[in-house]
ZAMISE-382306 format. One line per field, with one value per residue: x, y, z of N, C-alpha, C in turn. Coordinates in Angstrom, 2 decimals. Each point is the difference from the previous one (the first is absolute). Layout:
nX: [X  ...]
nY: [Y  ...]
nZ: [Z  ...]
caX: [X  ...]
caY: [Y  ...]
caZ: [Z  ...]
cX: [X  ...]
cY: [Y  ...]
cZ: [Z  ...]
This chain:
nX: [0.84  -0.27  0.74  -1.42  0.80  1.01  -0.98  0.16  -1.53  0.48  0.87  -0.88  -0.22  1.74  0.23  -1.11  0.76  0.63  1.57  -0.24  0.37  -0.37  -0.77  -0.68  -0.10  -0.82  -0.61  -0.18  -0.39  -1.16  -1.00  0.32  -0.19  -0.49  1.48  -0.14  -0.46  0.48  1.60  -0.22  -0.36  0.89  1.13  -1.08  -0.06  0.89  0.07  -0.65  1.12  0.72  -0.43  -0.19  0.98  0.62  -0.11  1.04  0.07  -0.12  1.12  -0.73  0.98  0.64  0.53  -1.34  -0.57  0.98  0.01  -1.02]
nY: [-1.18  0.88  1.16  0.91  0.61  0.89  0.21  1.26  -0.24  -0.98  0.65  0.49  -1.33  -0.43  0.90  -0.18  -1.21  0.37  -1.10  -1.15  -0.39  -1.02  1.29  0.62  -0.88  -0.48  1.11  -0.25  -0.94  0.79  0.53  -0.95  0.09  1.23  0.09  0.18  -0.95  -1.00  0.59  0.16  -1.85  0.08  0.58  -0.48  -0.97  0.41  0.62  -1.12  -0.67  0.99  -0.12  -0.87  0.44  0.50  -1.12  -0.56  -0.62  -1.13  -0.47  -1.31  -0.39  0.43  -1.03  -1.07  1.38  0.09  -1.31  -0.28]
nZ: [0.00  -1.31  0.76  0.51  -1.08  0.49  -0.12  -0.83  -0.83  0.04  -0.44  -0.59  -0.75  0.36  -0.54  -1.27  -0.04  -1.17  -0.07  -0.72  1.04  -1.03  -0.18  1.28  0.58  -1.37  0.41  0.89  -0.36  -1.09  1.55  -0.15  -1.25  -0.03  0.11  -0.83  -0.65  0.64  -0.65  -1.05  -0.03  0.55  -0.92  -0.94  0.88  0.63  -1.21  -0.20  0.94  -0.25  -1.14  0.31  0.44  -1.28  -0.87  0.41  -1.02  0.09  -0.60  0.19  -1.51  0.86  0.03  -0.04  0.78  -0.01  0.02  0.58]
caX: [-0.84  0.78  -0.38  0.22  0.61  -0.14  0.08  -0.43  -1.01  0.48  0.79  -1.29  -1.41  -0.08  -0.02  -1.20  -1.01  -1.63  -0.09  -0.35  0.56  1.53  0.82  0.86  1.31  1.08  0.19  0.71  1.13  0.65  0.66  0.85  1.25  -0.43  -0.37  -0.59  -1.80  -0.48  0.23  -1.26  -1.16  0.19  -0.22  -1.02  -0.29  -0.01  -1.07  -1.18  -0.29  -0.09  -1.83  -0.65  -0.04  -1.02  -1.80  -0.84  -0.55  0.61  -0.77  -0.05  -0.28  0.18  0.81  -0.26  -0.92  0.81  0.48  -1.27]
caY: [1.18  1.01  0.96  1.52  0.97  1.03  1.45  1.25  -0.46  -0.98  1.08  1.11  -0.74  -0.56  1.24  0.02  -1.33  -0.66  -1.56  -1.39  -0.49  -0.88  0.57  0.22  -0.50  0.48  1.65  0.16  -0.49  1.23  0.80  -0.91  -0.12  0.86  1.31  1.24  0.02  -0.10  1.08  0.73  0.29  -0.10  1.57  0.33  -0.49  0.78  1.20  -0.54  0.54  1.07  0.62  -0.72  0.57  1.51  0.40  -0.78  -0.70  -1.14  0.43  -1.01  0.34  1.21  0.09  -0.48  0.42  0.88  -0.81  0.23]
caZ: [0.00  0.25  0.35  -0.94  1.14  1.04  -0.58  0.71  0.79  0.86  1.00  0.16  0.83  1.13  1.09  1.00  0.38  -0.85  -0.56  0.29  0.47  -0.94  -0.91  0.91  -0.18  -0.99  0.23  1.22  -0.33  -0.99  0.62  0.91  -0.81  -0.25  1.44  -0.80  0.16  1.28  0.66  -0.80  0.62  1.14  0.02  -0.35  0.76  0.78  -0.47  0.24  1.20  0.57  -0.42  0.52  1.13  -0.23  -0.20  1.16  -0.98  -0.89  -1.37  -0.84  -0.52  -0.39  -1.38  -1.28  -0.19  -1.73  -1.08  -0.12]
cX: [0.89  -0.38  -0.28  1.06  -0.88  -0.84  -0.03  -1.07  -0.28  0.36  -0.74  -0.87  0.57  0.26  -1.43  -0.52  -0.89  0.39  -0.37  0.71  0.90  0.77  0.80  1.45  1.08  0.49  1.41  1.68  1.08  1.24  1.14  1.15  0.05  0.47  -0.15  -1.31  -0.01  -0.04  -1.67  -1.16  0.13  -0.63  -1.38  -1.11  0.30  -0.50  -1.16  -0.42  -0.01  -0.94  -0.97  0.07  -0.64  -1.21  -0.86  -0.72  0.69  -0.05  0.63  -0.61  0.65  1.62  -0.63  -1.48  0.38  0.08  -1.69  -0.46]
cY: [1.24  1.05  1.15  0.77  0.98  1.35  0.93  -0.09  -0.85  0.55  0.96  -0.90  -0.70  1.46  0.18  -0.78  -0.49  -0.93  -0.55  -0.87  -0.64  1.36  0.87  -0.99  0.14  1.17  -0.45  -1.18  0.59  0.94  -0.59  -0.03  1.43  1.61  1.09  0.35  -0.05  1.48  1.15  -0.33  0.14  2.06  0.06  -0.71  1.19  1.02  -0.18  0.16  1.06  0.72  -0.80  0.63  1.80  -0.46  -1.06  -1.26  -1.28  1.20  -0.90  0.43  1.40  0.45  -0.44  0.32  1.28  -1.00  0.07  0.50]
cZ: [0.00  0.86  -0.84  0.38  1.25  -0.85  1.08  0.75  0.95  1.76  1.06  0.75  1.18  0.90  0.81  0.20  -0.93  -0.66  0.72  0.72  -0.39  -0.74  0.98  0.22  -0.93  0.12  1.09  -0.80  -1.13  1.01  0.87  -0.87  -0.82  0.92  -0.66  0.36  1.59  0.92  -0.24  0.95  1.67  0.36  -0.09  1.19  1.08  -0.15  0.28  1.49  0.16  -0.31  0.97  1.53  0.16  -0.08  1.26  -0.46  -1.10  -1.62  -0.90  -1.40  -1.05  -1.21  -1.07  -0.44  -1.04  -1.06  -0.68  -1.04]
């Protein structure tokens, strides 16, 4: 079974939680061999928190509600 690659999009949806679980993994194992990306979504994850703390609020969703 081959794998898809990693996309950009890819990237965006495990930031907000929106794969699938088998495809999560693949995400996380991309980032395991990956410190580029990892470095990226790690930055963008914390951004996440830290909005999340201004607005007081999860904001699940919110990188791939631009892809939309």
């Amino acid at each position: 079974m081959t794998i898809a690659p990693v996309t950009e999009n890819d990237l965006l949806a495990f930031v907000d939680d929106r794969l699938s679980l088998h495809r999560r993994h693949e995400v996380e194992d991309h980032l395991a061999r990956c410190p580029a990306d990892a470095h990226r979504v790690a930055a963008d994850l914390a951004l996440l928190e830290g909005l999340r703390v201004i607005f007081g609020r999860p904001l699940r969703g919110f990188y791939t509600s631009f892809l939309a």
